[in-house]
C-alpha positions as CSV (number, residue, x, y, z in Angstrom):
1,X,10.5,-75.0,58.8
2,X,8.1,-76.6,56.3
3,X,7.7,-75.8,52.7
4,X,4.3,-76.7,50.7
5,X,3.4,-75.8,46.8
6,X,0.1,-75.9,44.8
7,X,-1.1,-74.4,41.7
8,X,-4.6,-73.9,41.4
9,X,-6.5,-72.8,38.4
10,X,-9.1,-70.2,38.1
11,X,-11.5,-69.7,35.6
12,X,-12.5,-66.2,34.8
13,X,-15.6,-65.4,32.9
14,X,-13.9,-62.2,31.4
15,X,-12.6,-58.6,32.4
16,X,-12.6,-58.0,36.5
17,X,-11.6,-58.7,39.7
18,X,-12.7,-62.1,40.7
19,X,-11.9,-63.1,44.2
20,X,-9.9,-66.2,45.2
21,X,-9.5,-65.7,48.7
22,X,-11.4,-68.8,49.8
23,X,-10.0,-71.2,48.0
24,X,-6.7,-69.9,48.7
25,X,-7.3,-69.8,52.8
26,X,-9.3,-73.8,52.8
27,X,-5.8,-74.6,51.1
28,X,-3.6,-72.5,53.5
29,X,-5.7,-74.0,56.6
30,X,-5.3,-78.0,55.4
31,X,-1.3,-77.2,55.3
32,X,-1.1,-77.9,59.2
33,X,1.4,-74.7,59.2
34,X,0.5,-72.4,61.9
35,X,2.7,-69.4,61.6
36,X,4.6,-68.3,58.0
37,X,3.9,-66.4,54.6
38,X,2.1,-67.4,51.8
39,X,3.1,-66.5,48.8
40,X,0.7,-66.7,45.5
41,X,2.2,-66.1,41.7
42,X,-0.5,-65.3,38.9
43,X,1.7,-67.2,36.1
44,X,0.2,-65.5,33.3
45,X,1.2,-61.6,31.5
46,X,-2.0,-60.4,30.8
47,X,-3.6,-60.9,33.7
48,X,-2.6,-59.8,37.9
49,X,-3.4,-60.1,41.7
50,X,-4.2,-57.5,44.0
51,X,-5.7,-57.2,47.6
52,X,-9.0,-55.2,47.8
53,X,-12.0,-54.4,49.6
54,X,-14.4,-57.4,49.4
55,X,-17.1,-55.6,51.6
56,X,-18.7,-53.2,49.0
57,X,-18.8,-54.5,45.5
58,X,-18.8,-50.3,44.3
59,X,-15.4,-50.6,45.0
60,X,-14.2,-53.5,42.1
61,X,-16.5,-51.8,39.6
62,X,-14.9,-48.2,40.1
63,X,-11.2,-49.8,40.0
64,X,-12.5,-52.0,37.0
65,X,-13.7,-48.3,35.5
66,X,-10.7,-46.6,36.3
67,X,-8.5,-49.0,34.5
68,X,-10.1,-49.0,31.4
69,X,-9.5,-45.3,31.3
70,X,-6.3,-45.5,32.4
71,X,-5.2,-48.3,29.7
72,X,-7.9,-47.7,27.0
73,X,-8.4,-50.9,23.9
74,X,-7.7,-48.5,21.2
75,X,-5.5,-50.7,18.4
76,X,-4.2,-47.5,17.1
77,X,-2.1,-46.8,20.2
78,X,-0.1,-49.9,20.1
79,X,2.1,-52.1,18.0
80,X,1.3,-55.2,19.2
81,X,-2.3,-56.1,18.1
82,X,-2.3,-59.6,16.7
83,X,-3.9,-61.0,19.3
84,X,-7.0,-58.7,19.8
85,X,-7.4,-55.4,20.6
86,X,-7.5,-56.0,24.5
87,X,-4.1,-57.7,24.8
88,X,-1.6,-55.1,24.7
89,X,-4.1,-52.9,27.2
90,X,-4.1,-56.4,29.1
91,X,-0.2,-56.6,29.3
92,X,-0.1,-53.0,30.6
93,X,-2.6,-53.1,33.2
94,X,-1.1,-56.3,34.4
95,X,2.7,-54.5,34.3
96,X,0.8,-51.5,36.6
97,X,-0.5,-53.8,39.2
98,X,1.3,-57.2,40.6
99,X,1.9,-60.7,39.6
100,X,3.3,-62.0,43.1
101,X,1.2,-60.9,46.4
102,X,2.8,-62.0,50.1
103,X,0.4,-62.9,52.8
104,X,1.5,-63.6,57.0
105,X,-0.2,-66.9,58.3
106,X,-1.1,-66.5,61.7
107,X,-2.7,-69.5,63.8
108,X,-3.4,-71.8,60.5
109,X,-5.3,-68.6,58.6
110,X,-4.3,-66.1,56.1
111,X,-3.5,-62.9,58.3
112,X,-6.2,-60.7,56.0
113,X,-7.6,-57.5,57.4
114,X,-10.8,-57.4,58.0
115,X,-12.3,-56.2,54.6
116,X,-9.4,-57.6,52.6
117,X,-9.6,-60.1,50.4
118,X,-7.2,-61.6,47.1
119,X,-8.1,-61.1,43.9
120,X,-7.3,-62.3,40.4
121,X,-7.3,-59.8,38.1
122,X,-8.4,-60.5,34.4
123,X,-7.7,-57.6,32.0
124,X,-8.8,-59.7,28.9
125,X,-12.6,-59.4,27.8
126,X,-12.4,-63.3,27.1
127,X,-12.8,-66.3,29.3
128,X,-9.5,-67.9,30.6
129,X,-8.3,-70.5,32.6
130,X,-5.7,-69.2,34.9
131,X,-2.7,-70.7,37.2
132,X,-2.0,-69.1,40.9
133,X,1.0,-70.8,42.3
134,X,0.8,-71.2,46.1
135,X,3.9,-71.6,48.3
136,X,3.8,-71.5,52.0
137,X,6.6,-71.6,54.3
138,X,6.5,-72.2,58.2
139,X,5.8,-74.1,61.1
């Protein structure tokens, strides 16, 4: 069995899903590893991964909706506020969704259905850089 590691960074232009599925897969496919699992780590708190829909675009703004009514930026329901009034609604969001997602690798390609596709999740209103580490195992 073969082991491989990456980080990549991606910039986010503010709140959303922003999809990272193709740079993930061009990195999975130049591994040479044919069958294993890929797993990717947002290394960040306020921030998350998720597999969606990336057909229909209706369906990352009524997710993008229903977390801001979920988790509203109201600085009077929280403690923690010194760093803006999105960053505590930011570290809950992230705490209700993932940080770690696990993807199959068949024949060289992430094993995706066919309308799925990863996603970074930014729940700060503010551009960021951030770090996905990638590790895939297999032969």
């Amino acid at each position: 069995m073969r082991q491989t590691q990456q980080t990549i960074t991606v910039r986010t232009p503010g709140q959303g899903l922003h999809e990272v599925t193709g740079e993930i897969a061009r990195w999975v496919a130049d591994q040479g590893i044919e069958q294993g699992l890929l797993t990717v780590f947002c290394q960040h708190t306020s921030a998350s991964l998720t597999i969606q829909e990336n057909a229909d675009p209706d369906v990352r703004a009524d997710l993008e909706s229903f977390f801001k009514r979920l988790v509203r930026e109201d600085p009077a329901l929280y403690r923690h506020t010194v760093e803006g009034p999105d960053d505590m609604p930011a570290h809950i969001r992230a705490a209700l969704t993932a940080v770690s997602l696990s993807v199959p690798v068949t024949a060289g390609r992430l094993a995706l259905g066919t309308w799925q596709g990863i996603y970074l999740f930014e729940h700060r209103r503010g551009q960021h850089q951030r770090r996905l580490a990638l590790h895939l195992a297999g032969d």
